[in-house]
DRENVEXMAR-774368 format. One record per residue (C-alpha): residue in one letter; x, y, z. Coordinates in pm, whole numbers, plus 50000, padded with zeros to 5 digits. Example, Ala and Ser with C-alpha at 12.3 -4.5 7.8 and 13.67 -1.06 7.14 Angstrom:
BEGIN
a512304955050780s513674989450714
//
This chain:
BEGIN
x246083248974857x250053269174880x250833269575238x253853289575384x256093254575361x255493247074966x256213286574920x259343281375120x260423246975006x260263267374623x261883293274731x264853272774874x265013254374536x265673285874338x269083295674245x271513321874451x271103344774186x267613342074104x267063350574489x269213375474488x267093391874221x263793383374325x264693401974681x266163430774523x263873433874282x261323435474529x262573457874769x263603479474498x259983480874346x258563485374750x261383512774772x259723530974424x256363528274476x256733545174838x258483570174726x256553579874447x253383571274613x253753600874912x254393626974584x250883615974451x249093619974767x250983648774867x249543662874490x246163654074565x246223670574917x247723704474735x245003699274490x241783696574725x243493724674967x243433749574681x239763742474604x238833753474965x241073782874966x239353792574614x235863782174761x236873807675059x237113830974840x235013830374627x232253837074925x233813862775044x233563879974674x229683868474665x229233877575039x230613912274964x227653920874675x224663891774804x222603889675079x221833855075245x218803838475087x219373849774702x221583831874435x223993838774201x225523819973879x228543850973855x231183821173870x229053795473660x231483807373346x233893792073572x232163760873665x231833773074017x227473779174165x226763798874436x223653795374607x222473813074898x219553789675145x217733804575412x216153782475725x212813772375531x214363765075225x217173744575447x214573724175593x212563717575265x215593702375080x217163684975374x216363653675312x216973655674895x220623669474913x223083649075105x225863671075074x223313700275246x222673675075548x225793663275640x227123700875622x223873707175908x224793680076062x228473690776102x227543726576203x224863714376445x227063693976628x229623723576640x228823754676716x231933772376672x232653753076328x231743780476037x232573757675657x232423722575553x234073713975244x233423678775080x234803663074677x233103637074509x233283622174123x230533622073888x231853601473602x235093616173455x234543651173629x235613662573993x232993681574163x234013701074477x231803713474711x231543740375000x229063751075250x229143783975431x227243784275772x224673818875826x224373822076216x222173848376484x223183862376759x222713832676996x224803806876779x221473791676560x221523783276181x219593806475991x220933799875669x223663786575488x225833793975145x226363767374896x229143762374643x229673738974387x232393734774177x233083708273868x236423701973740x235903686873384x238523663373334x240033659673612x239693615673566x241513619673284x244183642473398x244713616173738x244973587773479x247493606673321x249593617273592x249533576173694x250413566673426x253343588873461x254133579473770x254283542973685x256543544373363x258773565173580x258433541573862x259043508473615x262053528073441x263833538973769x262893497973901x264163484273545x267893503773562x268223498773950x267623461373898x270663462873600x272633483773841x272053460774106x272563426473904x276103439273771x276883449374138x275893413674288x277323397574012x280493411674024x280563412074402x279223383074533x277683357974235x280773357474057x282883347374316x280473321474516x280323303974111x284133304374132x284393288674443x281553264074374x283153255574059x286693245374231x284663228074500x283113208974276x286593200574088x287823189874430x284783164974512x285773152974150x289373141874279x290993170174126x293603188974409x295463204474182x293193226574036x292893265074198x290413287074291x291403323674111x289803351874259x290583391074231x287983411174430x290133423774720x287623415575019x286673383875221x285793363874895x289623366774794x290803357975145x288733325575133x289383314474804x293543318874929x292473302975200x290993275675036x294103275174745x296583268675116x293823241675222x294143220474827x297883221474870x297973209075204x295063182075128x297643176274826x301203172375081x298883148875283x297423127574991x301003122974864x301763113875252x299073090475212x299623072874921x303383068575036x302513055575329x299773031475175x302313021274974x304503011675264x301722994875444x300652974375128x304572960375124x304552954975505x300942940175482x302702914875227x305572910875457x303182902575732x301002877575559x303972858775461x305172854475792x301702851475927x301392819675651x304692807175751x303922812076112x300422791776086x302352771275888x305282762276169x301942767576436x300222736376279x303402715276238x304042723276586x300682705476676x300772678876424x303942669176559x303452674576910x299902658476872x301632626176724x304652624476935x302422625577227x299852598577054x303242578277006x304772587477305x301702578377503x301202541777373x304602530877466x304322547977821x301032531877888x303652498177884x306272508478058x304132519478323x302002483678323x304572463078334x306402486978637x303322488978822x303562446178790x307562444378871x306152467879135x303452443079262x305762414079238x308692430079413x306312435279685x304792401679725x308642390079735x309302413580030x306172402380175x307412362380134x310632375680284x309402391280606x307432361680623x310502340980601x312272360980851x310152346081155x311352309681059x314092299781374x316272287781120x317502300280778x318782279780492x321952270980438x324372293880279x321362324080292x321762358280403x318562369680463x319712407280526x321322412280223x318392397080037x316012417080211x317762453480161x317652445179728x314082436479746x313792471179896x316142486179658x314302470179356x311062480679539x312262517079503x313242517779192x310132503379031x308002529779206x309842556979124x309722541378785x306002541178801x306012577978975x307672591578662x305762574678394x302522587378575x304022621378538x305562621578201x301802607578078x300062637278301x301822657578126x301272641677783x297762644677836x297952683177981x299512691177625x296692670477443x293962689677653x295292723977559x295862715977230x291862704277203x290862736977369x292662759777170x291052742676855x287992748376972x286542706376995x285862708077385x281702705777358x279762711377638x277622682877801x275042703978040x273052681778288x271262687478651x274472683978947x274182683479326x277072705379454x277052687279787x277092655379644x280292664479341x282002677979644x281522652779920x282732629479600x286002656979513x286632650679877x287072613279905x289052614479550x291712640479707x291602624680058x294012594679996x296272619479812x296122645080151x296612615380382x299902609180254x301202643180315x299882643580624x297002673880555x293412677280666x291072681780438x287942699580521x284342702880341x282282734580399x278992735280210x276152756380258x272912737580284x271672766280067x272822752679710x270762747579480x270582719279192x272442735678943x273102733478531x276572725378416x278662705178282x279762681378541x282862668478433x284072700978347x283362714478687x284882680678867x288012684778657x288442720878736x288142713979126x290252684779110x293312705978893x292802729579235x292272705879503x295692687579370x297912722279365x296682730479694x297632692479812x301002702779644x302192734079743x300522727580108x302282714080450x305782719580557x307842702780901x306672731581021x302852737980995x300172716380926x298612716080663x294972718280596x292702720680289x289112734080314x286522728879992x284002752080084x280882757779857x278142786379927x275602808979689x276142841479637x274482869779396x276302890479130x276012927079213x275772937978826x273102914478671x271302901279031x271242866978938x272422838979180x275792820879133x277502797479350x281172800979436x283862774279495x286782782479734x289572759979782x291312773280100x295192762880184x297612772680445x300482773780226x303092793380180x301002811579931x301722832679580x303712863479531x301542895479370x303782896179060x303112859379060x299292857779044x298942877878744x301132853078536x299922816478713x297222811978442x299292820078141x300332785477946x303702771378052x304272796178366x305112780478714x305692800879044x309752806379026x310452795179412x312392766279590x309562748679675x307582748779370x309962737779156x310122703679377x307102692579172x307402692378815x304732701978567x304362713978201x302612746078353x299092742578207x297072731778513x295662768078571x295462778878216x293222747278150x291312756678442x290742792778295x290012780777936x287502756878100x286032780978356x285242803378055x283552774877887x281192772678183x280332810478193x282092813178532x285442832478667x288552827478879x289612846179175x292522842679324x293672853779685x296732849279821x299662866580014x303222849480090x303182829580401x299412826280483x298352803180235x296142807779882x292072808979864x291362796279495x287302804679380x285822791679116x282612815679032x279672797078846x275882805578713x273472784578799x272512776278498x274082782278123x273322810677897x271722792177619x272352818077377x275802823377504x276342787977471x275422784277140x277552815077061x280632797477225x279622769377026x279622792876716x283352808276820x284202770076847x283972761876549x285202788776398x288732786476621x288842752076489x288772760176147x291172785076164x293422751376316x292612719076068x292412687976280x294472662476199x293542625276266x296232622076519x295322649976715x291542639476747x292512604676810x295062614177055x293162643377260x291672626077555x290902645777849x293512651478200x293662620178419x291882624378751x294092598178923x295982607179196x299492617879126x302302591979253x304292601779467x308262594979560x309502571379794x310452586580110x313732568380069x315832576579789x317862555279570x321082549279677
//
């Protein structure tokens, strides 16, 4: 079954022109057939008021020589009867002749109403018909006049005058539809096939091509409009290619320094990889054999102070002098040992970057006690505090929960804090004093709990332009007192790179003579599907950097000894 939609849906298929003339064509042919429609009826109407008027009078010709009751066939030459019915004769045909009782019913139902006039067709003939109402004194039907009139022909003549009608209807509709197709054509098909056509040229590729029309309305403006659009689509294409051109030489510029850059970028860490391997071996016995100078310097000064109580020295021996070189060897062997420890920190600082920023740090998640790792942090930092003469505190809430990290990640992060804050803490003036304080908390956007890790110093804390730089490779705080204690700068940048690693943040607080509150932000438990994505990005950072055997073998991961320190006493 056609519904509305499949009429619609073929209709929108159809062409612009073949609408065009379908709607014309069909207002047009509503337009004719109105207007010759109200003619025909009009006709008609003409035709069945003239038959009353000659029906009038025609009675009043027969009333004039007849009296009521008699009949007549004067006008039967004419196809016209006059018959003349009185009250019995009414009655006795009533119910034979229709015309005759709706006429009685008419006039009974109006007294005032006089005629009733009524056409019917019998075949190809028109017969008209009129009844004349006979009335008394007090307004009652005693008798009525009946005339009947036949039109022979008349079917024939109203087939004629349609057909007429029609041939004049289907010419006038057949030259209005040529008038109107050369006027749409010209007007609006024309140009819409124009502008279709260069359209169609310009989805092609083709800007150089013009639309070219001469109508002098809107349809010119747009197609000038549309000429002004191609050239500037043309200026900009030109623009375009130009500057693709330019990009294309740049973009070959660029990936020949980028190749030469990776290029110098993995020499860089081949070498620095195996001068640190090299450097490293070497160190490792320097520093063994100081650290056993070291031990045997000291027994001697032991032996010495020892020999010091005897009541009587040996001959020739000056025990002073002997004594003050032991303590001058003594010296110089630890700060031997000091610097070694610190050259091979920062060996391995360099080796632990290097392994994060290829991406071959992995992950080794297992259950960990917060209150146990930090109780444990604690006693590794103490002996370091002691030295300086700071107090270290431990403030954890009994509220942690087991958590699910990696712990040697986490201990190595705390530690790298713990060990600035021993660092940069406690002056001849103040005090110093360390608290490790550990506590849950929840994160406002997601809900879930996280524990936080706050290492608390009364130093003489960062500057704001500092802060934002601290955890960027290589960067130290630029003040007197910092740059007592050298460093390769990476402390805090491994400490980010391995934060991320563990899902967690940093947050730094600090403000110039108050001291610095480090936090170290943890889940409680790893994102497995993040993890495996880091695991993904991993990989893929390392094989944008190919390992070389030096640089595995050599990567091991930052020493959690304790720092040497200096003598108090200098070398003289």
């Amino acid at each position: 079954m056609t519904t509305i939609e499949d009429i619609r849906d073929w209709f929108g298929e159809l062409s612009l022109a073949t609408k065009c003339l379908l709607l014309v064509g069909g207002a047009t042919a509503l337009v004719i057939t109105i207007a010759l429609s109200l003619p025909l009826l009009r006709m008609n109407g003409l035709v069945g008021a003239g038959e009353i008027e000659l029906a009038r009078t025609a009675y009043a010709v027969w009333a004039h020589d007849h009296e009521p009751g008699s009949s007549s066939d004067e006008f039967k030459a004419s196809g016209a009867t006059i018959r003349s019915m009185t009250r019995n004769q009414i009655d006795a045909e009533l119910r034979e002749n229709r015309f005759l009782a709706q006429s009685m019913q008419r006039f009974n139902q109006s007294p005032t109403r006089v005629e009733h006039f009524d056409a019917d067709w019998n075949g190809w003939n028109r017969v008209y018909r009129y009844a004349r109402v006979v009335r008394d004194n007090n307004a009652q039907v005693t008798g009525v006049v009946l005339l009947e009139h036949r039109a022979d022909g008349s079917g024939w003549l109203l087939v004629v005058n349609l057909l007429y009608v029609f041939v004049a209807g289907a010419v006038v509709l057949a030259v209005a539809l040529v008038v109107y197709a050369t006027i749409i054509n010209r007007l609006i098909l024309n140009p819409v096939a124009s502008l279709q056509k260069t359209a169609e040229l310009v989805r092609d590729g083709d800007l150089e091509t013009r639309c070219q029309i001469d109508t002098g309305d809107e349809f010119e403006e747009l197609a000038e409009t549309l000429n002004l659009m191609l050239v500037e689509l043309s200026r900009q294409r030109d623009q375009l290619r130009d500057a693709n051109k330019a990009m294309d030489i740049k973009l070959t510029e660029l990936a020949e320094a980028n190749t030469a850059l990776f290029e110098s970028a993995r020499l860089k860490g081949e070498f620095l990889a195996s001068v640190s391997h090299e450097l490293r071996t070497p160190l490792n016995a320097i520093i063994g054999f100081a650290e056993l100078l070291l031990e045997i310097a000291r027994k001697e000064i032991a032996v010495g102070a020892e020999d010091d109580t005897q009541p009587t020295p040996g001959p020739g021996r000056d025990i002073n002098q002997e004594s003050g070189e032991l303590n001058k060897r003594e010296r110089y062997l630890f700060n031997i040992v000091s610097a070694g420890r610190t050259l091979l920190e920062m060996i391995e600082s360099l080796l632990e970057m290097a392994k994060i920023e290829a991406g071959r740090v992995e992950l080794n998640l297992a259950p960990m006690n917060l209150s146990d790792t930090c109780q444990a942090l604690v006693g590794l930092i103490h002996p370091l505090a002691r030295k300086k003469g700071i107090k270290v505190q431990l403030d954890v809430s009994p509220e942690l929960p087991i958590i699910e990290s990696d712990p040697k990640k986490f201990q190595q992060i705390v530690f790298n804090l713990l060990s600035n804050a021993v660092k940069f803490t406690g002056n001849d003036n103040t005090a110093g004093e360390i608290t490790l304080r550990a506590e849950l908390t929840r994160d406002d956007g997601s809900g879930e709990d996280r524990v936080r890790i706050s290492i608390i110093d009364n130093g003489e804390g960062i500057a704001p332009d500092d802060q934002k730089r601290i955890f960027d490779k290589f960067q130290q705080v630029d003040s007197s007192h910092t740059r007592s204690h050298t460093g390769t700068g990476l402390g805090l940048a491994i400490v980010l790179e391995l934060t991320r690693l563990l899902q967690g943040e940093i947050q730094l607080v600090s403000e110039l003579g108050s001291g610095s509150m480090f936090s170290l932000i943890i889940p409680t438990s790893i994102d497995k599907q993040e993890f495996e994505e880091a695991k993904l990005e991993a990989k893929f950072r390392g094989a944008l950097r190919p390992p070389t055997n030096q640089a595995e073998a050599g990567a091991q991961p930052v020493s959690s000894k304790q720092p040497a320190q200096e003598s108090p006493t200098q070398p003289g």
